[in-house]
Residue frames relative to the residue before (quaternion, step in Angstrom):
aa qw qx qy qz dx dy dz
X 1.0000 0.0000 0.0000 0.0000 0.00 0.00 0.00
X 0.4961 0.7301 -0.2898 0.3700 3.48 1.43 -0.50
X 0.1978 -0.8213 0.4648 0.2653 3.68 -0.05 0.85
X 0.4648 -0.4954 0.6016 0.4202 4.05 -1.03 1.06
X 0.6689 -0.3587 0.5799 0.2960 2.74 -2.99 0.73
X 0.5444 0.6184 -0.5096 0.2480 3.85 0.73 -0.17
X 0.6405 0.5309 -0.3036 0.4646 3.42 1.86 -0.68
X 0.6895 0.4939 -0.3750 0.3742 3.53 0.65 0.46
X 0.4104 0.5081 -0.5441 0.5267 3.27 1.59 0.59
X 0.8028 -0.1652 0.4415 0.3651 3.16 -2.27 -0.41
X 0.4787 -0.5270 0.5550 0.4302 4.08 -1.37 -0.04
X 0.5599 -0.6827 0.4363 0.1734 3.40 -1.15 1.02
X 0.3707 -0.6354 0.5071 0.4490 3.10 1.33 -1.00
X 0.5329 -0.7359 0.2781 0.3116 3.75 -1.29 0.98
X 0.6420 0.5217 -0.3588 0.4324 3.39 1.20 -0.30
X 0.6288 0.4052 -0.4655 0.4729 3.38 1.39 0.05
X 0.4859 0.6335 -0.5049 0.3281 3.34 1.07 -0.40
X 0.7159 0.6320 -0.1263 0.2686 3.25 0.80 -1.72
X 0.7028 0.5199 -0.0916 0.4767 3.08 1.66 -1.08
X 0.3642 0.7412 -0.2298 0.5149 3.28 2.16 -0.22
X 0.6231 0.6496 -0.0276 0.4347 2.92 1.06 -1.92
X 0.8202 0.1990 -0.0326 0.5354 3.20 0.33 -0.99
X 0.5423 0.4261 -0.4255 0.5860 3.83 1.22 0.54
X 0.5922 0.3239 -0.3998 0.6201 3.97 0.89 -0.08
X 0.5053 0.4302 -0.5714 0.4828 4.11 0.51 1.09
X 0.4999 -0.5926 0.4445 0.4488 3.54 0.96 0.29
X 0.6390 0.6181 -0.4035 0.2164 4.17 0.75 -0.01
X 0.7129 -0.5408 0.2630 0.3608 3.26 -0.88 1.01
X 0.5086 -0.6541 0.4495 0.3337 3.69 -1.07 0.59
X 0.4347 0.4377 -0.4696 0.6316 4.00 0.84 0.32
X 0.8722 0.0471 -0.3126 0.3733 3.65 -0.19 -0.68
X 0.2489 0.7919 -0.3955 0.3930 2.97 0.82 1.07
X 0.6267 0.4832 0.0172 0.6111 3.12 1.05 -2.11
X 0.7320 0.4909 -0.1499 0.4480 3.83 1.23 -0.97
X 0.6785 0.4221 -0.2645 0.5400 3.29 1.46 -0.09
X 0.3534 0.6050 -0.5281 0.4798 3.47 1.94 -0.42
X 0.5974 0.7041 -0.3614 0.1294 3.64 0.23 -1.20
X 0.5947 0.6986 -0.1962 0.3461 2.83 1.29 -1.88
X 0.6872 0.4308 -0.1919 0.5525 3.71 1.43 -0.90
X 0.5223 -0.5624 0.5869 0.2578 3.39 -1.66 0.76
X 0.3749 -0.6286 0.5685 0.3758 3.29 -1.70 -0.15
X 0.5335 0.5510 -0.4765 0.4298 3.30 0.87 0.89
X 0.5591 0.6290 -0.2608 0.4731 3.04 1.56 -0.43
X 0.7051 0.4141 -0.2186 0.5325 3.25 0.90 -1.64
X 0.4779 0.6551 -0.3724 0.4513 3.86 1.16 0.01
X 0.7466 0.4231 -0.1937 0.4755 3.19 0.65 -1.83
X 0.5431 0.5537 -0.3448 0.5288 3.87 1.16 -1.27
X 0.7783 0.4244 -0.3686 0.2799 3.90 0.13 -0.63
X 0.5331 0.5685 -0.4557 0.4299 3.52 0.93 0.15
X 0.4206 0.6434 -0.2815 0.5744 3.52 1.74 -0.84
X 0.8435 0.3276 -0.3162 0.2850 3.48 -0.23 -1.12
X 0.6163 0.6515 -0.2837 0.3394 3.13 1.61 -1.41
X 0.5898 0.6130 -0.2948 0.4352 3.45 1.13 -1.59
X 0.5593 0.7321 -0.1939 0.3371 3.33 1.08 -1.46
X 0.6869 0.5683 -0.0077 0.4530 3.11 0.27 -1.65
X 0.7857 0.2825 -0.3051 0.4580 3.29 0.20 -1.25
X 0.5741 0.6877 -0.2850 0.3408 3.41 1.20 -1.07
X 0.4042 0.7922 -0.2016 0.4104 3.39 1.64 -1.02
X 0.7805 0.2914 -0.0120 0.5530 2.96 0.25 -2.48
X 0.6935 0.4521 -0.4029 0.3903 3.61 0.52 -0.25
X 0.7838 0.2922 -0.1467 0.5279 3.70 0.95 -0.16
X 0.5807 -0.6268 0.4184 0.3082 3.63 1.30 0.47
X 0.4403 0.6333 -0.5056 0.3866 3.48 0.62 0.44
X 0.4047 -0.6278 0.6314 0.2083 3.17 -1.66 0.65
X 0.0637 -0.8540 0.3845 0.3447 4.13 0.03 0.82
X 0.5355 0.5020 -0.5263 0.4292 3.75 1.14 0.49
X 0.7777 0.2729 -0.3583 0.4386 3.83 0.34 -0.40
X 0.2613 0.8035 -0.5234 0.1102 4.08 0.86 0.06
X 0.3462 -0.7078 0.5770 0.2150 3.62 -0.80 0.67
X 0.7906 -0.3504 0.3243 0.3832 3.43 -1.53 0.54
X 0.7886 0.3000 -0.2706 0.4636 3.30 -0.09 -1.37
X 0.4784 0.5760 -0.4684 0.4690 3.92 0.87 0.00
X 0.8466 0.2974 -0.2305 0.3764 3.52 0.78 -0.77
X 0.4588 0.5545 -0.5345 0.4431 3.01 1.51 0.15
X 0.4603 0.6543 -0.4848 0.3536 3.71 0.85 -1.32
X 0.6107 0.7233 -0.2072 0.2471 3.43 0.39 -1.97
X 0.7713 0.4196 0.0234 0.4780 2.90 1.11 -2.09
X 0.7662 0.3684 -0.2763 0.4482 3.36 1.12 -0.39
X 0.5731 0.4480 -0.4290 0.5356 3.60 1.48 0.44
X 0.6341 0.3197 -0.5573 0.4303 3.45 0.33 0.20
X 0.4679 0.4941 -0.6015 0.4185 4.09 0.86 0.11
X 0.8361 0.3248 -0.2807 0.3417 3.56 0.39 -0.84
X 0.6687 0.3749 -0.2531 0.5902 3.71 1.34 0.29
X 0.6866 0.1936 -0.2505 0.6545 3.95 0.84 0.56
X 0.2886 -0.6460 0.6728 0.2162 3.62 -1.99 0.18
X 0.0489 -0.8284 0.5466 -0.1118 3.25 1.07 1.31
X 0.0148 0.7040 -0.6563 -0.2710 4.04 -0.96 -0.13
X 0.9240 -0.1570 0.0489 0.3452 2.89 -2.07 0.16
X 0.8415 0.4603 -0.1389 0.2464 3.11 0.64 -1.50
X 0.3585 0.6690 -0.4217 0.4961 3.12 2.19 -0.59
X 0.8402 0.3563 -0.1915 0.3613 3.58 0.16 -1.62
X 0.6088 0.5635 -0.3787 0.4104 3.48 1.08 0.30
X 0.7067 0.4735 -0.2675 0.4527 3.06 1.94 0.07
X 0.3522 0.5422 -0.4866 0.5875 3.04 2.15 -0.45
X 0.6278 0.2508 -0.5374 0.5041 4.57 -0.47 -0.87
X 0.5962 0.3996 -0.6003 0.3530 3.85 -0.47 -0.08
X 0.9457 0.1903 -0.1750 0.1968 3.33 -0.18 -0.78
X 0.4104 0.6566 -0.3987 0.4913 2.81 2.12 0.91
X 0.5134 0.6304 -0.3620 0.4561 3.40 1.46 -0.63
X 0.7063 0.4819 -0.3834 0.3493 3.70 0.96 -0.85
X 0.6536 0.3680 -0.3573 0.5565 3.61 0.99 -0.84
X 0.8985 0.0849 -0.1182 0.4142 3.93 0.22 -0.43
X 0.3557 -0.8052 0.4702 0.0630 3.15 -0.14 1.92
X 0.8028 -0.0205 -0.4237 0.4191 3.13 -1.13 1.61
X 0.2905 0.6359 -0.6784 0.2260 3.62 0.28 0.69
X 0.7116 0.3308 -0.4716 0.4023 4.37 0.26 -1.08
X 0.7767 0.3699 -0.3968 0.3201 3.68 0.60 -0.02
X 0.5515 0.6988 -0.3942 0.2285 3.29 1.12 0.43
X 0.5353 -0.7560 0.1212 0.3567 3.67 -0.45 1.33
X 0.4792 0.7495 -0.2910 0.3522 3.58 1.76 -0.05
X 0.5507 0.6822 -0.0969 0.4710 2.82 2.01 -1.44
X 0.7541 0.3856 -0.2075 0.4894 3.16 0.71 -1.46
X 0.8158 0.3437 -0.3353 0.3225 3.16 0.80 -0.51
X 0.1510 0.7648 -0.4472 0.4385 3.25 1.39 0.70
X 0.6933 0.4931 -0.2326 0.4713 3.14 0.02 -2.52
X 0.6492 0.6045 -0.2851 0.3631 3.86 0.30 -1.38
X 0.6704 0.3759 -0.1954 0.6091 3.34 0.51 -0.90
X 0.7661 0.3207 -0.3302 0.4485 3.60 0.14 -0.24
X 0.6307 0.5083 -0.4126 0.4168 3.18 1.00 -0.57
X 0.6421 0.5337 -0.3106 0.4543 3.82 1.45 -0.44
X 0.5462 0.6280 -0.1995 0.5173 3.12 1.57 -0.78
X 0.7830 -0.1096 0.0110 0.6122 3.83 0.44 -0.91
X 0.3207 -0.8202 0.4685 0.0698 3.83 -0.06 1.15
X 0.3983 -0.7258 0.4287 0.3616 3.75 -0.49 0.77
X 0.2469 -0.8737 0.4141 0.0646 3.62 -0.38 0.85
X 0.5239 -0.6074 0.3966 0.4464 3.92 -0.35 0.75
X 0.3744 -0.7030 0.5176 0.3126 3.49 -0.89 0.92
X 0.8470 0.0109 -0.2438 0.4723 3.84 1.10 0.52
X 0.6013 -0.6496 0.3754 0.2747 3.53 -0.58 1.12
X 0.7658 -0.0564 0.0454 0.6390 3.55 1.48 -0.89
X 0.3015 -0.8333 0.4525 0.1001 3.71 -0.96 -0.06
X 0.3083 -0.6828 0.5755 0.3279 3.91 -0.36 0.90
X 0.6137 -0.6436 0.4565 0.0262 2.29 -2.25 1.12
X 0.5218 -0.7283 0.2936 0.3331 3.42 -0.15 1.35
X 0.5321 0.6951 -0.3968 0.2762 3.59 1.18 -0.66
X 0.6131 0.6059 -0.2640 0.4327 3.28 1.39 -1.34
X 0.8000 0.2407 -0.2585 0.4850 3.51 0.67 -0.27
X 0.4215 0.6513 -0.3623 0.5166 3.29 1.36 0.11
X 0.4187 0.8061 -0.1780 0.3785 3.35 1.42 -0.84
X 0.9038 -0.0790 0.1791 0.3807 2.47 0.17 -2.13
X 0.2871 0.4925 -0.5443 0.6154 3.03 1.59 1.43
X 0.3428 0.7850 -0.4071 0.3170 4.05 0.49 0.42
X 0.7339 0.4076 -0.2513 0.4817 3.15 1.11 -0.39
X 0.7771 -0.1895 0.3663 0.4754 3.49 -1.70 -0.32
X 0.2267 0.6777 -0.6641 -0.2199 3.41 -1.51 0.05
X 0.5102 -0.6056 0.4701 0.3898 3.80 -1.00 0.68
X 0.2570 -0.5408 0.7228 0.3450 3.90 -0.93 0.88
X 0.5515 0.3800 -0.6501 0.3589 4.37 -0.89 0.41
X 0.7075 0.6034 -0.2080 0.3034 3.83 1.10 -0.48
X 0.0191 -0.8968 0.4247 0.1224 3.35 1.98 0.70
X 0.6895 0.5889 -0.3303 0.2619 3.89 0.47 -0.81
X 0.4900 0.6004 -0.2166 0.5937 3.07 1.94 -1.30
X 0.8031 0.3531 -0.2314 0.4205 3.58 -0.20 -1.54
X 0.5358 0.5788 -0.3893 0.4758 4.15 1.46 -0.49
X 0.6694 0.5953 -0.1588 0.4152 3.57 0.92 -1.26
X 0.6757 0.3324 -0.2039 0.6256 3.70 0.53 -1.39
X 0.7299 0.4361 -0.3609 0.3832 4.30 0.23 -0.46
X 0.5722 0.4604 -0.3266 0.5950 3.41 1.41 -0.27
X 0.7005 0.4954 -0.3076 0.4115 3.59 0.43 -0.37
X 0.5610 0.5890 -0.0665 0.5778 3.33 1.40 -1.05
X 0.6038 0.4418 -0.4313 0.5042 3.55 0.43 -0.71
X 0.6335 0.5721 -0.2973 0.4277 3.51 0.78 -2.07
X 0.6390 0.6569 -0.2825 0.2836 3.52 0.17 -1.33
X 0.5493 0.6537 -0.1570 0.4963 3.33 1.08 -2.20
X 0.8696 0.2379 0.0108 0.4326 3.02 -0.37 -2.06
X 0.3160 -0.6822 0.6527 0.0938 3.67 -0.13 -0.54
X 0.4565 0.6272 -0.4271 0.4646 3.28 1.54 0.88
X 0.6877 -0.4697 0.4340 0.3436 3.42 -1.54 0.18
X 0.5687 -0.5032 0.5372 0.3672 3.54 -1.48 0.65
X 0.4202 0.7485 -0.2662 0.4386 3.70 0.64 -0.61
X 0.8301 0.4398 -0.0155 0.3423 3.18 0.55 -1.69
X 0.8528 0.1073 -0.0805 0.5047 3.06 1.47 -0.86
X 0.2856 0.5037 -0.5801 0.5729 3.08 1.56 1.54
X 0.5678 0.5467 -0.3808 0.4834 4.09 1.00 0.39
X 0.6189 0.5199 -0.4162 0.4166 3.40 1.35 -0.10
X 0.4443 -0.6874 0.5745 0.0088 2.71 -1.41 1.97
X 0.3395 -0.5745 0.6365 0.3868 4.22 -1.04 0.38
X 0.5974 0.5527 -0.4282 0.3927 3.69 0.60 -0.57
X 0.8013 0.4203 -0.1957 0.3782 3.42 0.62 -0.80
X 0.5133 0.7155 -0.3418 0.3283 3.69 1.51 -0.51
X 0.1023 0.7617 -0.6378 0.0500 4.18 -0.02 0.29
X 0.2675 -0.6289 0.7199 -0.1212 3.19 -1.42 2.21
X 0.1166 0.7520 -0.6479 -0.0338 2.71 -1.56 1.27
X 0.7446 -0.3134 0.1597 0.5674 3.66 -0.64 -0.24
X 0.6724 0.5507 -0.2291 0.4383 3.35 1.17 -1.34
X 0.7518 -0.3332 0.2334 0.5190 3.74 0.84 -0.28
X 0.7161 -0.4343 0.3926 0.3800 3.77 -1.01 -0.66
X 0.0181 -0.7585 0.6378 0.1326 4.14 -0.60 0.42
X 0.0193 -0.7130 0.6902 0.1221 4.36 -0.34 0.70
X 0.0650 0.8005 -0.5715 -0.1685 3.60 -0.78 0.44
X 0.5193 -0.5432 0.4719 0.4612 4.22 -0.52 1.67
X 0.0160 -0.6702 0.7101 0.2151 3.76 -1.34 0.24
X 0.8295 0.3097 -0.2530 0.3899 3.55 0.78 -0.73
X 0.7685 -0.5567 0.0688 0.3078 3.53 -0.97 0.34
X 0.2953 -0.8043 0.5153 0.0215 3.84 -0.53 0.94
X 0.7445 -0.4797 0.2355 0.4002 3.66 -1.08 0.57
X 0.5313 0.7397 -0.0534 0.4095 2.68 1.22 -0.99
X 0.6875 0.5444 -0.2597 0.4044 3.80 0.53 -1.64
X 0.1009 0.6489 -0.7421 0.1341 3.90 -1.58 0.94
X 0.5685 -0.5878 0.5041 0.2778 3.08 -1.13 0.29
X 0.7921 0.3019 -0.2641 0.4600 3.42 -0.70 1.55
X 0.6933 0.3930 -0.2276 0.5595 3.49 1.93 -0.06
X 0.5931 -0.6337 0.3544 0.3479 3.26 -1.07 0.87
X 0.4574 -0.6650 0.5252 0.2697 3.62 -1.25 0.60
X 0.3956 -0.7115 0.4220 0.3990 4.22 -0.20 0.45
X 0.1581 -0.6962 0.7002 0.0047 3.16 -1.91 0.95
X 0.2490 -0.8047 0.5309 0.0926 3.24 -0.48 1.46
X 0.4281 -0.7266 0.5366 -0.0278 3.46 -1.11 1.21
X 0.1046 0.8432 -0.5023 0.1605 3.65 0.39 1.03
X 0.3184 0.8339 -0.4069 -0.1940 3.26 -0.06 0.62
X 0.6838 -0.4875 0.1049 0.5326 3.81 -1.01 -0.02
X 0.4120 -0.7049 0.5671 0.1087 3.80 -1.15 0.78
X 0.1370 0.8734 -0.4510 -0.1227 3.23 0.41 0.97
X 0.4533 0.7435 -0.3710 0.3225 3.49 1.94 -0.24
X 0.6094 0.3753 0.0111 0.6983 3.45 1.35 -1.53
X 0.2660 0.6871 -0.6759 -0.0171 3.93 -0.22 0.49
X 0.4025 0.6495 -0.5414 0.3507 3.64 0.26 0.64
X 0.5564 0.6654 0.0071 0.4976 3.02 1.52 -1.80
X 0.7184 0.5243 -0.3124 0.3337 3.51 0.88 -1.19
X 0.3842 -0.7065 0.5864 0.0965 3.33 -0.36 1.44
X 0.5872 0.4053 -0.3457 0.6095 4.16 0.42 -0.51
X 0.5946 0.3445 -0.4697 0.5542 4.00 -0.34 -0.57
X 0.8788 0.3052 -0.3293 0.1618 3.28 -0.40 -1.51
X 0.4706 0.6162 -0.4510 0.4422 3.56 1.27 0.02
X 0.7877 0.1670 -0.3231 0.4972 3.51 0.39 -0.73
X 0.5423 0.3110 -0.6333 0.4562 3.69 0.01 0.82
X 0.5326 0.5160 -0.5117 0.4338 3.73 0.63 0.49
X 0.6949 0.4318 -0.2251 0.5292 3.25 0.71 -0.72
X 0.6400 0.4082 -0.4501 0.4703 3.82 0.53 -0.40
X 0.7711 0.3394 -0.3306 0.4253 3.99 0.78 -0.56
X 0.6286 0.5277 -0.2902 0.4921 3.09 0.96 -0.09
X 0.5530 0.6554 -0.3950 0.3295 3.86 1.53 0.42
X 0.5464 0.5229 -0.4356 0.4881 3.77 1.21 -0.31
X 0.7805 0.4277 -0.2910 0.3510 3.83 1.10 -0.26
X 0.5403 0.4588 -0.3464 0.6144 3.04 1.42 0.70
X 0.1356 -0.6386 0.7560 0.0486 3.67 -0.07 2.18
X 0.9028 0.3408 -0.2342 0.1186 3.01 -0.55 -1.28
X 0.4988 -0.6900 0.3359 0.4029 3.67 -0.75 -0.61
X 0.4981 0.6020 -0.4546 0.4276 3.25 1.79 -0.14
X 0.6060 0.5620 -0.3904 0.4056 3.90 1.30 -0.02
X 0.0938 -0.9374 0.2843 -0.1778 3.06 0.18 1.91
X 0.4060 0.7623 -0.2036 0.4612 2.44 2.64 -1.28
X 0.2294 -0.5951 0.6454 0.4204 3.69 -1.35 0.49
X 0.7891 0.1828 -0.3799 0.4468 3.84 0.10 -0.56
X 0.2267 -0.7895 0.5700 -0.0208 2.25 -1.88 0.70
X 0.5559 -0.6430 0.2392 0.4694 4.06 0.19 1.27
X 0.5526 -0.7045 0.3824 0.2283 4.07 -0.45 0.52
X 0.6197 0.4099 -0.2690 0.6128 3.21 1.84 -1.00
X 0.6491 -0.3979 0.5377 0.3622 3.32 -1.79 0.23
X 0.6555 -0.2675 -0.6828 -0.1804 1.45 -1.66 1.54
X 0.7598 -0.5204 0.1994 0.3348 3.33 0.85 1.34
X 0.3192 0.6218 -0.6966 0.1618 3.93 1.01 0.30
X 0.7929 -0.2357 0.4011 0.3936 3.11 -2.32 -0.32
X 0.2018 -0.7971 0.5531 0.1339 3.10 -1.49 0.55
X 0.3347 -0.8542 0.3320 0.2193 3.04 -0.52 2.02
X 0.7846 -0.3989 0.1373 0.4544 3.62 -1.00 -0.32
X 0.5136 0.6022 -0.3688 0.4874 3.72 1.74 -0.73
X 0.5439 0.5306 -0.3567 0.5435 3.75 0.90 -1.14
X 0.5758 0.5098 -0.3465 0.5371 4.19 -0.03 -1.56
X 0.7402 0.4250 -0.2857 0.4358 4.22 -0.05 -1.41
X 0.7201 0.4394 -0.3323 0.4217 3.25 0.39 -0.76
X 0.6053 0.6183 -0.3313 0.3762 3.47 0.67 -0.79
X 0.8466 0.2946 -0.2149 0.3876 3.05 0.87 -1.19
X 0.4885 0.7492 -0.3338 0.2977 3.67 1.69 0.05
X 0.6829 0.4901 -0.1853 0.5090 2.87 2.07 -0.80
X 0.4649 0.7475 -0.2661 0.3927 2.90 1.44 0.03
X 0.6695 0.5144 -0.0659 0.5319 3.16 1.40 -1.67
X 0.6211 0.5307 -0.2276 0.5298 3.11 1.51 -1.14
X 0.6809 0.3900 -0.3342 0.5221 3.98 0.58 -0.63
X 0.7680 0.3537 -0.3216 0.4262 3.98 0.74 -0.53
X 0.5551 -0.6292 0.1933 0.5084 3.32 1.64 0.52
X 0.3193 0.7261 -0.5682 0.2190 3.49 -0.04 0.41
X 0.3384 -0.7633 0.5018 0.2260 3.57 -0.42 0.72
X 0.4458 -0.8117 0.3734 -0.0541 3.39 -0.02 1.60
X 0.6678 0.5071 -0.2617 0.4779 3.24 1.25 -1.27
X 0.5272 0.6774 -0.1416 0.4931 3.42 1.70 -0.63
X 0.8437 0.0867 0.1874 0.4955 3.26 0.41 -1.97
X 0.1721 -0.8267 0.5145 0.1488 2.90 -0.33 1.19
X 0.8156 -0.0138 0.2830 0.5045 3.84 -1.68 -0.33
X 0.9827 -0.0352 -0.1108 0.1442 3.12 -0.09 -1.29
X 0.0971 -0.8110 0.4597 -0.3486 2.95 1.91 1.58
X 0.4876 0.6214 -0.5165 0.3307 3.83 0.91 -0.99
X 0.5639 0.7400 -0.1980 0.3085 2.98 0.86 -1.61
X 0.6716 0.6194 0.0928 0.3959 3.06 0.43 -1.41
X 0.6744 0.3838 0.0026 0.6307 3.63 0.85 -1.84
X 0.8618 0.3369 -0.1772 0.3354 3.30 0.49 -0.96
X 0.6509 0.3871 -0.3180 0.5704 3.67 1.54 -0.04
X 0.7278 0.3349 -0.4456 0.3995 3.20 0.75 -0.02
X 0.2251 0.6813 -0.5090 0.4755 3.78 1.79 0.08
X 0.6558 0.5531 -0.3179 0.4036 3.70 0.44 -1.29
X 0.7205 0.5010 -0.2630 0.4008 3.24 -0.38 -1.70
X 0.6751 0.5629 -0.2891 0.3792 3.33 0.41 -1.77
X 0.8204 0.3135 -0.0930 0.4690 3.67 1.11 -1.29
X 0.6505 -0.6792 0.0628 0.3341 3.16 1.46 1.21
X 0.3525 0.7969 -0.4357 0.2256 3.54 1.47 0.73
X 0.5282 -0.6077 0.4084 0.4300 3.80 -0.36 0.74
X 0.5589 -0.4900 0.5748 0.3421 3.70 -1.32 0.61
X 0.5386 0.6541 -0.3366 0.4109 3.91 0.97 -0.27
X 0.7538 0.2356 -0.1466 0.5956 3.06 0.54 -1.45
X 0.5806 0.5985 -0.4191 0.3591 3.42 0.55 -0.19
X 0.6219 0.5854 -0.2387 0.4620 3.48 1.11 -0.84
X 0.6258 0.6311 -0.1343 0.4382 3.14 1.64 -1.43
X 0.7857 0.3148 -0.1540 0.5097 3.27 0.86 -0.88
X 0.7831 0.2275 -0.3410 0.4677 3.50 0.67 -0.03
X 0.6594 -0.6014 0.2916 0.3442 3.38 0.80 1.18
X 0.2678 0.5909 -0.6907 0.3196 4.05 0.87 0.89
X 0.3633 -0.7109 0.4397 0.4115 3.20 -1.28 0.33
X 0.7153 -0.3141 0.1717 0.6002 4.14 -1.41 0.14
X 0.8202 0.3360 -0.1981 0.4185 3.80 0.23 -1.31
X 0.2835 0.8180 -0.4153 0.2794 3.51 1.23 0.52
X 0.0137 -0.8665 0.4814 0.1316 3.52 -0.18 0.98
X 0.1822 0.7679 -0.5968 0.1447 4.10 1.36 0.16
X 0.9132 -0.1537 0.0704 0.3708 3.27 0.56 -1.27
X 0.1609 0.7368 -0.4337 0.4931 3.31 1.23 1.83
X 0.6928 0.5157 -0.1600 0.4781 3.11 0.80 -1.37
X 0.5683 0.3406 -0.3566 0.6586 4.14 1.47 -0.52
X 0.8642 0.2449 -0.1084 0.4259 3.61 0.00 -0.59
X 0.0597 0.7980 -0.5844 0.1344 3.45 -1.12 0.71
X 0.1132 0.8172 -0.4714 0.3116 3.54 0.45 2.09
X 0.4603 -0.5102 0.4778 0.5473 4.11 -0.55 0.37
X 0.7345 -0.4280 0.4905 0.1918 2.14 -2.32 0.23
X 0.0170 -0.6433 0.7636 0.0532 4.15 -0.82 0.52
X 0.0303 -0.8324 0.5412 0.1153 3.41 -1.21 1.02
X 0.3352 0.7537 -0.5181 0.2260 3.19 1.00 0.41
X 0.3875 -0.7304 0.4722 0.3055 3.89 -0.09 0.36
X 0.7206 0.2947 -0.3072 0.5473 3.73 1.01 -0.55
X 0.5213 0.5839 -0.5792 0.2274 3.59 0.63 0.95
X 0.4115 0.5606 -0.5840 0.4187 3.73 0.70 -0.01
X 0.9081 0.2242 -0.2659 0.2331 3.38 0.04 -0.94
X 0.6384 0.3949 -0.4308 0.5008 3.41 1.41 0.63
X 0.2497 0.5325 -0.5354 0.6062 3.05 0.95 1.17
X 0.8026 0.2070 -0.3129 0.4637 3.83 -0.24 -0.84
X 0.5965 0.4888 -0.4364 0.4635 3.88 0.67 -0.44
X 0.4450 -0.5979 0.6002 0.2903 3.97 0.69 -0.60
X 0.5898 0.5376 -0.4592 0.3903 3.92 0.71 0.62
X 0.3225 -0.7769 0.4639 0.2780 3.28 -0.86 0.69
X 0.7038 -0.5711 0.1932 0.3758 3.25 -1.57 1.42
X 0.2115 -0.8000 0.5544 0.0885 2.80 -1.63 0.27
């Protein structure tokens, strides 16, 4: 129960914490460094707020935080109920990333019933009670946009992409030019690298854009490649792979915070209350825009990258199957399939 001289240094940070962890399994320091892999850096993000809290808690109560017994972590758990207004879901990630440094704590039965009580205690709650209608900004991205107007034509294609697909922001700051294949019929982007989303054994998302000749303002396919034709004198090199790309000089990739921002003002100029809805509300606006206009919970899932057994939003809805891959999004534009 004694806490090591290791607690009287500074925090290590979580991937060293983690990596600690898995060298007291007797395994080798390569596969060590090789099992760090296994985690995102969103993960090892989300896990550090876990470790930090952790840690200090540690040094304040003498605890060791790699050998800590159960009732240590329950302790743990019940002072941040009484010293935060964490919900359910906070503490379902603190047992996530306590399970990595101390194997069998998420299955232990104290644990779970912890989570239980808290989960009855502070219930995960929809991050929005309702959701604006996609038309309104659909609206007012309707119009012409000059390709000399990179900021305009950056804005309305980031918004649009979301819109289309009903995918994460994430998702299409992953679009590669290498990966983008135009045909007559419209535009196919398949994600090659890894998304929230990715496990071993599940498909990676391919967005389905096709060409809109009814609505060609609207036409997500066109407007990528007139993105890509004004946006070609800023791509010297070849490691510029990114489709967006930052509007100001000198044009690096644009990462996903840059991609968010674009589209908040967006929502914000076609009225969307902002202070409310954030970026990724698109989300949000646009799958239930679907449902509402009679796309199956299938194809819905499909297109915005839930996985097949994914119950977020299956479990409210339950409609046949439509397999056309470009019906989600002529469903949200209001055109009839094709």
């Amino acid at each position: 129960r004694s806490a090591t001289p290791a607690l009287e240094r500074a925090y290590p940070g979580g991937g060293s914490l983690i990596r600690q962890a898995f060298l007291m399994k007797h395994v080798s320091e390569k596969a060590a460094d090789t099992l760090i892999q296994s985690l995102s850096t969103s993960t090892l993000k989300q896990y550090e707020v876990t470790f930090k809290s952790w840690w200090k808690y540690c040094q304040d109560h003498n605890v060791n935080p790699l050998h800590a017994q159960v009732e240590e972590v329950i302790s743990f758990l019940q002072y941040l109920m009484e010293t935060t207004n964490y919900g359910y879901g906070t503490f379902n990630a603190h047992r996530s990333a306590l399970s990595l440094i101390l194997p069998g704590v998420g299955s232990n039965f104290l644990v779970k019933r912890f989570l239980k009580a808290v989960f009855n205690l502070r219930p995960s709650k929809p991050r929005y009670e309702n959701v604006w209608d996609p038309n309104i900004v659909l609206k007012f991205l309707d119009v012409p946009t000059p390709p000399s107007d990179l900021k305009k034509l950056s804005y309305k294609l980031a918004t649009l992409l979301l819109l289309a697909t009903g995918q994460r922001i994430q998702t299409i700051s992953l679009i590669r030019l290498s990966n983008i294949k135009t045909t007559s019929k419209g535009v196919t982007i398949p994600i090659t690298e890894r998304v929230k989303t990715s496990r071993p054994g599940c498909n990676q998302p391919c967005l389905h854009l096709k060409l809109f000749t009814e609505k060609p303002n609207l036409c997500v396919a066109t407007l990528i490649m007139k993105y890509l034709e004004v946006t070609r004198p800023f791509r010297e090199s070849s490691m510029d792979d990114n489709l967006f790309l930052c509007h100001q000089k000198p044009h690096r990739p644009a990462k996903r915070p840059t991609i968010s921002r674009w589209v908040k003002e967006t929502l914000k100029e076609a009225g969307v209350d902002t202070s409310i809805f954030s970026a990724y509300s698109t989300r949000h606006a646009a799958t239930s825009d679907a449902y509402r206009k009679g796309v199956s919970i299938d194809t819905i899932r499909s297109s915005a990258g839930w996985s097949p057994e994914s119950s977020v939003f299956a479990r409210f809805y339950n409609r046949p199957l439509t397999e056309s891959p470009n019906e989600f999004m002529n469903r949200v534009f209001q055109l009839d399939p094709n």
